[in-house]
C-alpha positions as CSV (number, residue, x, y, z in Angstrom):
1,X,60.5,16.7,94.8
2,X,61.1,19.2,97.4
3,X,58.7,21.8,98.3
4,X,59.6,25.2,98.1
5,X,57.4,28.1,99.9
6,X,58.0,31.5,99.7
7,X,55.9,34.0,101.8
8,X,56.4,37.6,103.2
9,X,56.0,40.8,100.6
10,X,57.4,43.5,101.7
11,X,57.0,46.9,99.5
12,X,59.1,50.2,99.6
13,X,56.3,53.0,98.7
14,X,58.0,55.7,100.5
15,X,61.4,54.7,98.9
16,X,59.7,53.9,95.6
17,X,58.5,57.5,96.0
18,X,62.3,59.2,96.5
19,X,63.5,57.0,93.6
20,X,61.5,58.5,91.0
21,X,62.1,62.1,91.8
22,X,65.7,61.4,92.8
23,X,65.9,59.8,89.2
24,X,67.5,56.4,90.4
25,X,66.0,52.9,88.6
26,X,62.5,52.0,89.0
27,X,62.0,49.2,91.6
28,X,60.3,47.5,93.9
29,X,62.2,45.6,97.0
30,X,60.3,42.4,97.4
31,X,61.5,39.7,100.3
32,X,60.7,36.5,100.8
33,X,61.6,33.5,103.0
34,X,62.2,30.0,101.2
35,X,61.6,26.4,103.1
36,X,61.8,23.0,102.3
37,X,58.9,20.6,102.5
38,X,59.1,19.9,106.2
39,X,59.2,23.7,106.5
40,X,62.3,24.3,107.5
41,X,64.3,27.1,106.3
42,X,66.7,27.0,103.8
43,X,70.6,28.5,102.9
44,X,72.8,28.8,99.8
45,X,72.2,30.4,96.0
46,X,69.0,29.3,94.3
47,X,67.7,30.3,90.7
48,X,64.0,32.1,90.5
49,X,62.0,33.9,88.0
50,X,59.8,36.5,89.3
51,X,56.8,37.4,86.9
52,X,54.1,39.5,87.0
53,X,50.4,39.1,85.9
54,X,47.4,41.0,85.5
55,X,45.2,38.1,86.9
56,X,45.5,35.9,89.7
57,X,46.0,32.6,88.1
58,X,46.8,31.4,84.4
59,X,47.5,34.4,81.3
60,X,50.7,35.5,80.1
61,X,53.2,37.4,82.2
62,X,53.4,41.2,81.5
63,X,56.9,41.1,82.5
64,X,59.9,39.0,83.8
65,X,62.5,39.2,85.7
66,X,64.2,35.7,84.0
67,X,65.9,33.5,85.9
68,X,68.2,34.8,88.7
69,X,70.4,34.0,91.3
70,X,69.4,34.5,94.7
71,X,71.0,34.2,98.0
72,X,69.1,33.0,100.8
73,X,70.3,32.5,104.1
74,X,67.9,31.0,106.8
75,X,65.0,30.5,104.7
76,X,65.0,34.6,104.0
77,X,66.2,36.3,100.4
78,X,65.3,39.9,98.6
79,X,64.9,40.7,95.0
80,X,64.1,43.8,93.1
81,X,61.7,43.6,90.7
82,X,63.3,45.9,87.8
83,X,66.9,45.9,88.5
84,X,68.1,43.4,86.3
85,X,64.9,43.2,83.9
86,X,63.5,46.6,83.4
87,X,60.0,47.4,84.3
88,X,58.1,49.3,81.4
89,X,56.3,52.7,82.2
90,X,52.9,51.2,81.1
91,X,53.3,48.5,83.4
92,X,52.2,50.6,86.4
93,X,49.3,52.2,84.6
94,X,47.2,48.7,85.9
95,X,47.0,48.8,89.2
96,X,45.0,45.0,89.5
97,X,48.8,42.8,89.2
98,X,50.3,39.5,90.8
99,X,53.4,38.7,91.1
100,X,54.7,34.6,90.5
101,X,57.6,33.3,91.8
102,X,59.2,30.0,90.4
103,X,62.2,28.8,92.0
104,X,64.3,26.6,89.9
105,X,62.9,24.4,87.5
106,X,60.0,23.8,89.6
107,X,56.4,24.5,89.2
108,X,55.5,28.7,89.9
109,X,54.6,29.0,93.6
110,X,51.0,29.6,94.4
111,X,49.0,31.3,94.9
112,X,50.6,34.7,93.2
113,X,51.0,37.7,95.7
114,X,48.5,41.0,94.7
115,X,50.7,43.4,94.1
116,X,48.6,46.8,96.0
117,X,48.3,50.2,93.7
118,X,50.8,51.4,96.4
119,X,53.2,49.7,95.2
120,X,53.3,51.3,91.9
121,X,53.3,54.8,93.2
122,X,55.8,55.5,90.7
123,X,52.9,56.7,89.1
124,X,52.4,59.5,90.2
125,X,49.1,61.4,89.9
126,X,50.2,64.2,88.0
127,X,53.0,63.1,86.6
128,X,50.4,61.9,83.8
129,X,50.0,65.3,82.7
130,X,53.8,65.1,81.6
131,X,54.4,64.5,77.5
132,X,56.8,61.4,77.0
133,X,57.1,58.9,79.6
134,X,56.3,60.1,82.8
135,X,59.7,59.2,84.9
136,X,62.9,60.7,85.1
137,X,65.9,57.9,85.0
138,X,69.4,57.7,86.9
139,X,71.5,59.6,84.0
140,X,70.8,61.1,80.8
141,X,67.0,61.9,80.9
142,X,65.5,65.5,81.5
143,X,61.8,67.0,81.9
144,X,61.2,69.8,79.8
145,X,59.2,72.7,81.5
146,X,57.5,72.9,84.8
147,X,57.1,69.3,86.5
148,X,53.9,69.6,89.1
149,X,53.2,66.9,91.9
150,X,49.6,67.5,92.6
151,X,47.4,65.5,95.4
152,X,44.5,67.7,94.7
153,X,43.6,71.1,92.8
154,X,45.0,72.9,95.6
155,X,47.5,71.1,97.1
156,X,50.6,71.0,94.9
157,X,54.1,71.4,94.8
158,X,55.4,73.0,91.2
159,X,58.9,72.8,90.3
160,X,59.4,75.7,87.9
161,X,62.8,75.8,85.1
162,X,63.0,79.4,83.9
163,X,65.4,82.2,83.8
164,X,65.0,81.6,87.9
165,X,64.7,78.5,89.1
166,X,62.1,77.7,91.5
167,X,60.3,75.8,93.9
168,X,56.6,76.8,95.3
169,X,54.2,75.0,97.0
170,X,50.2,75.3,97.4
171,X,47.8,75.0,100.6
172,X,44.5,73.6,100.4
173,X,42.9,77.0,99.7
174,X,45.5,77.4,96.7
175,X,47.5,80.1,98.3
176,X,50.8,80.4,98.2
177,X,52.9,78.9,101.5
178,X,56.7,78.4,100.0
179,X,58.8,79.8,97.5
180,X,62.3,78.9,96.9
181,X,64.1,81.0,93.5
182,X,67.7,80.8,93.4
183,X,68.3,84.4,90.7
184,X,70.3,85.0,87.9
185,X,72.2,87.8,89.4
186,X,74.5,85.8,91.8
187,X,71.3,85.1,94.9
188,X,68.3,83.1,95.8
189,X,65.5,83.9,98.2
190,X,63.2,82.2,99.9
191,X,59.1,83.2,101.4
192,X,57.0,81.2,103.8
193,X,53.2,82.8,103.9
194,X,50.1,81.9,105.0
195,X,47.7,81.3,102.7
196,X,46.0,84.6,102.2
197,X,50.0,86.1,102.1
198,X,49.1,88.3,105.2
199,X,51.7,87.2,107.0
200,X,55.1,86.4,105.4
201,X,58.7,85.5,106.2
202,X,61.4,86.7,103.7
203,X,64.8,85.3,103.5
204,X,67.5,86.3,100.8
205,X,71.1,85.7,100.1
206,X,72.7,88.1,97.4
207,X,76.0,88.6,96.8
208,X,75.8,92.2,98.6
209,X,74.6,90.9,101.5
210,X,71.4,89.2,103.0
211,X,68.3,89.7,104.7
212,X,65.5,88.8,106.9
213,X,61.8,90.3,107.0
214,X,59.3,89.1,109.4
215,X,55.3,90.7,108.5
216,X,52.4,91.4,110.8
217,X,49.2,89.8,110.4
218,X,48.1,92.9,108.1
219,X,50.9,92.3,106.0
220,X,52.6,95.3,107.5
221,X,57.0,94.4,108.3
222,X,57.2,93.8,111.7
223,X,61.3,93.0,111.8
224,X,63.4,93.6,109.6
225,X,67.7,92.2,109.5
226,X,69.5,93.2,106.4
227,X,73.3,93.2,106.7
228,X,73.5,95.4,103.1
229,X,72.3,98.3,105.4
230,X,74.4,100.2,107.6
231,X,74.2,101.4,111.6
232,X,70.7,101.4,113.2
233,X,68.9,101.3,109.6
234,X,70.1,97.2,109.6
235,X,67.7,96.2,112.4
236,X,64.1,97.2,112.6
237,X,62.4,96.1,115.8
238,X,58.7,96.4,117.4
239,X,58.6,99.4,119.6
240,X,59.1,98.5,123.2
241,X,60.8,94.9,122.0
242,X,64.2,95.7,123.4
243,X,64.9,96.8,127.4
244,X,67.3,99.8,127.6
245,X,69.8,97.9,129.2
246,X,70.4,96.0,125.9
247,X,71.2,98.7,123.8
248,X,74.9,99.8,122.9
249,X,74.3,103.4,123.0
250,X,74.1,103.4,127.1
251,X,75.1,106.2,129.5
252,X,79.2,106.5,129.8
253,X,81.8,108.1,131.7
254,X,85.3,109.6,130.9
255,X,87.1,111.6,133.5
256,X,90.3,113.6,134.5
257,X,92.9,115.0,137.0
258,X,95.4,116.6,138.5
259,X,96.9,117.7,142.1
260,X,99.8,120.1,141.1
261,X,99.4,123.4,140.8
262,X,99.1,125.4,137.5
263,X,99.9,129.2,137.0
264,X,96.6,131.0,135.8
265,X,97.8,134.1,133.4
266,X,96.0,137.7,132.8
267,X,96.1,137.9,129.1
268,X,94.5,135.0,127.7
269,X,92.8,131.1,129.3
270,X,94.9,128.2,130.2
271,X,94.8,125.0,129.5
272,X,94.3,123.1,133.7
273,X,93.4,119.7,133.0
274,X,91.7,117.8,129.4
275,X,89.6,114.7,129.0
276,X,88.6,112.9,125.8
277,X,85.5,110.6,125.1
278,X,84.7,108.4,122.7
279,X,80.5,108.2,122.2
280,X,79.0,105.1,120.5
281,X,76.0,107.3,118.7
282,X,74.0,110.7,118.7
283,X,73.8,112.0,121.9
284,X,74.9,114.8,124.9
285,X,77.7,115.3,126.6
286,X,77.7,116.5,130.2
287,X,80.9,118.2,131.6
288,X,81.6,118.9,135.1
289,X,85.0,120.7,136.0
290,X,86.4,121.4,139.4
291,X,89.6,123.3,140.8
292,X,90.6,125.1,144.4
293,X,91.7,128.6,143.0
294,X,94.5,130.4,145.5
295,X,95.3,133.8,145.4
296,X,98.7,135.7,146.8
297,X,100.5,138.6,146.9
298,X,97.4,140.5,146.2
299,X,97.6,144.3,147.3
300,X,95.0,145.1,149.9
301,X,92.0,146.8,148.8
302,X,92.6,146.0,145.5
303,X,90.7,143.6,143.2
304,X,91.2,140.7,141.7
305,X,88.8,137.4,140.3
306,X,89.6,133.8,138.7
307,X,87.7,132.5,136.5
308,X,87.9,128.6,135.2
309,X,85.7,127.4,131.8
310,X,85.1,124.5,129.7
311,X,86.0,124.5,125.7
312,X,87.0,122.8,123.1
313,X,89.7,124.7,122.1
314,X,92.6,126.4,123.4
315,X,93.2,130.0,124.9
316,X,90.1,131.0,124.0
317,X,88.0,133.6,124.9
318,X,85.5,133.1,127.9
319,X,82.5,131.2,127.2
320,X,78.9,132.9,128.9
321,X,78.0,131.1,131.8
322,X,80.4,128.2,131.8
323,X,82.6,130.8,132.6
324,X,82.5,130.7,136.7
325,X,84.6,133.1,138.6
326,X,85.8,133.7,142.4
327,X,87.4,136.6,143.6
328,X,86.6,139.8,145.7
329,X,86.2,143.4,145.1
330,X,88.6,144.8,148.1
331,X,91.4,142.3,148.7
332,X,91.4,141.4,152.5
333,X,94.9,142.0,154.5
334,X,95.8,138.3,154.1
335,X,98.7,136.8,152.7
336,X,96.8,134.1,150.9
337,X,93.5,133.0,150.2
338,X,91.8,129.8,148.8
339,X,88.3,129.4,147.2
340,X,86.7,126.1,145.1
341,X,85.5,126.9,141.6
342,X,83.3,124.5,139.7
343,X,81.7,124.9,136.2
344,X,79.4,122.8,134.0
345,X,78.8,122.6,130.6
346,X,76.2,120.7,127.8
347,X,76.6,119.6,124.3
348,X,75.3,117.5,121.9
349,X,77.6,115.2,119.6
350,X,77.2,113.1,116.9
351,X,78.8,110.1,117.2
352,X,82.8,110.2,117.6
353,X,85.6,110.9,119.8
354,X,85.8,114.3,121.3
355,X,88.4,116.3,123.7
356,X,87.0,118.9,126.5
357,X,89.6,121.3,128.4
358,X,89.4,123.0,131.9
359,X,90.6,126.5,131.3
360,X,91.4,129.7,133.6
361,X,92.6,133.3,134.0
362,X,92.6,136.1,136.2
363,X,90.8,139.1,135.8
364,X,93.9,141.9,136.2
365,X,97.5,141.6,135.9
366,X,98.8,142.1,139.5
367,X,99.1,138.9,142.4
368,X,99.6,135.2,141.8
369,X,96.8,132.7,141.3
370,X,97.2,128.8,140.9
371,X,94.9,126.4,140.3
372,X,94.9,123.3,142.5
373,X,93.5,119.6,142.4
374,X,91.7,120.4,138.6
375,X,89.4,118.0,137.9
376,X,86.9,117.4,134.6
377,X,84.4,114.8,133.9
378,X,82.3,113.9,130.5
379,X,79.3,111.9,131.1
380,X,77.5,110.8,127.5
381,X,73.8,110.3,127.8
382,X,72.2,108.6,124.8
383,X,68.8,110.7,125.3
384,X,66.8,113.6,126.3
385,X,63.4,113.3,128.6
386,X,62.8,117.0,129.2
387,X,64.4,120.7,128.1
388,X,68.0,120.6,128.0
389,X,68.6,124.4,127.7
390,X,72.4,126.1,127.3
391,X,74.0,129.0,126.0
392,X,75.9,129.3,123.1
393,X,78.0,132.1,120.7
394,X,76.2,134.3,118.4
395,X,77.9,132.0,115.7
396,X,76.6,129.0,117.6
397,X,72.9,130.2,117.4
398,X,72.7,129.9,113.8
399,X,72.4,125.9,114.1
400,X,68.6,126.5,116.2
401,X,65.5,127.1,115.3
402,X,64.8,129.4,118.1
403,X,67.3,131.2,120.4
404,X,67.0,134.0,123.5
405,X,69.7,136.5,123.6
406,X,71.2,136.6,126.9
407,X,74.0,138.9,128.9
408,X,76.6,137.7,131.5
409,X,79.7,139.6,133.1
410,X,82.9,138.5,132.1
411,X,85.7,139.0,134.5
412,X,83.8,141.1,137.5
413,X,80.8,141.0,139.6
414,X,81.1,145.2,139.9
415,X,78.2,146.8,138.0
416,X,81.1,148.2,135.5
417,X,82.4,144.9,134.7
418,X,82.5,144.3,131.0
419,X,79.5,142.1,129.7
420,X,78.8,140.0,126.7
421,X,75.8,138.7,125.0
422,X,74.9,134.7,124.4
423,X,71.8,133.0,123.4
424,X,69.7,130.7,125.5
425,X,69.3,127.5,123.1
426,X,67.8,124.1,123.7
427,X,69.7,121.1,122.7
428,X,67.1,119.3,122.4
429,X,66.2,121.1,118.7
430,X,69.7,119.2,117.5
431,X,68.4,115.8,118.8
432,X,65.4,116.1,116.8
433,X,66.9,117.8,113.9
434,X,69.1,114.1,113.7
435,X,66.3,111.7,114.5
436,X,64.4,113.7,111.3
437,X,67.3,113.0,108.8
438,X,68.1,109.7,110.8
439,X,64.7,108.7,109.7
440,X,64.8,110.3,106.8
441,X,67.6,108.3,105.3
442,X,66.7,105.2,106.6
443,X,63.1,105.8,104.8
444,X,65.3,106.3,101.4
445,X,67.6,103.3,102.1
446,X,64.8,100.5,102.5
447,X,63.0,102.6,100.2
448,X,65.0,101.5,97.7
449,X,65.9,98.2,98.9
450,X,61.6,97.7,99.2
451,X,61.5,98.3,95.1
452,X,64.9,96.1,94.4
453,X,62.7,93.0,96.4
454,X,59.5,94.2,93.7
455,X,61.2,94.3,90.9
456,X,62.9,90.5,91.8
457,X,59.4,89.2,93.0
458,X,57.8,90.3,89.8
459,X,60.6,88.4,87.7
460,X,60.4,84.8,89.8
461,X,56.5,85.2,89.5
462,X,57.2,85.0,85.5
């Protein structure tokens, strides 16, 4: 009679593992290699029954495979144990097992192979806290409740069935690390803590947008990304965290010319040359305007002045000390003259597009003035770093805390030239007045969105 061998075990704990919670059939992948008497490997389809014991000779078997058919090829062949045969639940509850193999209608091979309590980690530890039998199979077989995989007190991971699903898993002081809840209102988040919950990383998904919150050590939020919120209030950053050369809201420039001439009138401004910015945010506005003024057929001994201004609107009236004029008092005996004029002017915009004009007139109705080469610029500046002081109409004044009332002449430098009053302002009361409701609404915003996470916390902790 020929002698069969067969030697090598070979067992599959961490597949054994992912079987059971995946909810496929309970086996266990043993291999083998099959020779002859002379040792020599052998090939084709053989019949074997593979048994298993709870001793390592003699006794009944506690289960069987039967006989099946098993290819080999050069002496080397794998079976597993339970998939034609099932193997019963209480099977794995005795960790002391052999397995036989007989091949054929010989004699079983010995001596039997000890099957390790590894290989029946199918088991698993907790699981026996679970009513019913303790696995869940390929199709049609549930758990009812919470299912907990536990190595120690502390150490778990607790799948959780409820009106939101969840996942959350324990460190070995019991805190909290992991929590995954997919909600019943169309989201899911997830939180990764350390163990005292000091610091935390939120991440949720909802169908009006999502969101990322990063904590401090002291459990305060460090960074916060939430698309649902709108401009600046979206991104909350460390102070200091990002170099001014990365922000969007960075100085700009928008400018404006021309060389022909335009008439300036007596009775009201006119329009010499317009530019139009577009500013990314909150901010000033600096405007610079320039123009060569020239004067002729003036009468001598008589006087006459240009002015030139910048507004925002057209033919109005002049504008305190943006208005700049040139111009003398008793007209010199020459035919023409030329003078330059330039004229500045602050505000500060919310963000938008605006449009600036260069204006001028003459101070009497007698001679021929032209503006020449006109030229405005509008620089944006994002930011303030010291007083930024202007002065504004009466109507003006109303929008600042504190204003000085100040007098400038209008169309002459003689001591009779009319006068009118403006008030020294500084812009910088509008800057703060918009970082206050700025932060104001932005407090409100994540106020709210802060008790919308509570309330959705409180319900996946139930």
């Amino acid at each position: 009679m020929t002698r069969k061998t067969a030697i090598l075990i070979l067992v599959l704990v961490a597949g054994l593992v992912t079987t059971i919670i995946a909810g496929a059939p309970r086996t266990i992948s043993y291999q083998g290699r099959l020779t002859n008497d002379a040792g020599e490997p052998l090939t084709g389809s053989y019949e074997m029954t593979f048994s298993i014991y709870n001793q390592p000779t003699g006794g009944a078997a506690l289960w069987s495979s039967g006989p099946q058919t098993v290819a080999v090829f050069d002496g080397l062949f794998t079976y597993a144990l339970g998939s034609n045969v099932a193997l019963p639940p209480e099977l794995v509850a005795d960790t002391t097992l052999w397995l036989g193999v007989q091949v054929g209608s010989d004699a079983e091979l010995v001596p039997r192979t000890r099957l390790t309590s590894e290989a029946f980690a199918m088991s698993a530890r907790t699981a026996d806290s679970l009513t019913g039998d303790h696995y869940v199979y390929n199709t049609g077989d549930t758990i009812d409740g919470d299912l907990l995989l536990r190595e120690s007190a502390s150490d778990r991971l607790l799948l959780r069935a409820s009106s939101y699903s969840k996942i959350e898993m324990y460190d070995a002081s019991e805190g909290e690390t992991a929590m995954l809840t997919a909600g019943t209102d169309g989201g899911a988040f997830q939180r990764l803590m350390s163990g005292d919950e000091s610091s935390r990383i939120h991440l949720d998904a909802w169908e009006t947008g999502s969101s990322m919150r990063l904590y401090n050590g002291d459990a305060t939020v460090g960074m916060v990304f939430d698309t649902r919120l709108a401009g600046t209030a979206a991104v909350t950053l460390p102070e200091g965290s990002i170099h001014s050369l990365d922000i969007a809201n960075e100085p700009g420039i928008a400018g404006n010319d021309i060389s022909s001439g335009v008439f300036v009138p007596y009775s009201e401004m006119a329009d010499l040359v317009s530019v139009t910015i577009t500013i990314p945010d909150d901010g000033y506005l600096l405007l610079f305007g320039n123009s060569y003024i020239r004067f002729e057929l003036v009468p001598v001994s008589s006087s006459l002045f240009a002015g030139i201004q910048i507004d925002e609107t057209t033919g109005g009236g002049t504008s305190g000390p943006s208005y700049q004029r040139a111009g003398f008092s008793e007209f010199p005996d020459i035919a023409t003259v030329r003078l330059h004029l330039s004229t500045q002017r602050t505000y500060f915009k919310s963000a938008g597009t605006y449009t600036f004009i260069l204006e001028g007139r003459k101070s009497d109705d007698y001679g021929s003035v032209f503006a020449w080469n006109c030229q405005l610029t509008a620089l944006y500046l994002p930011t303030s770093y010291g007083s930024v002081e202007t002065a504004v109409s009466s109507s003006d004044a109303n929008a600042f805390e504190s204003a000085r009332v100040q007098s400038f002449k209008t169309d002459s430098d003689r001591d009779e030239g009319s006068t009118e009053s403006v008030y020294k302002v500084d812009l910088r009361q509008l800057e703060l007045r918009a970082a206050r409701e700025r932060a104001e609404a932005e407090r409100a915003e994540r106020e709210l969105l802060e008790e919308e996470l509570r309330i959705r916390n409180e319900e996946a902790q139930q």
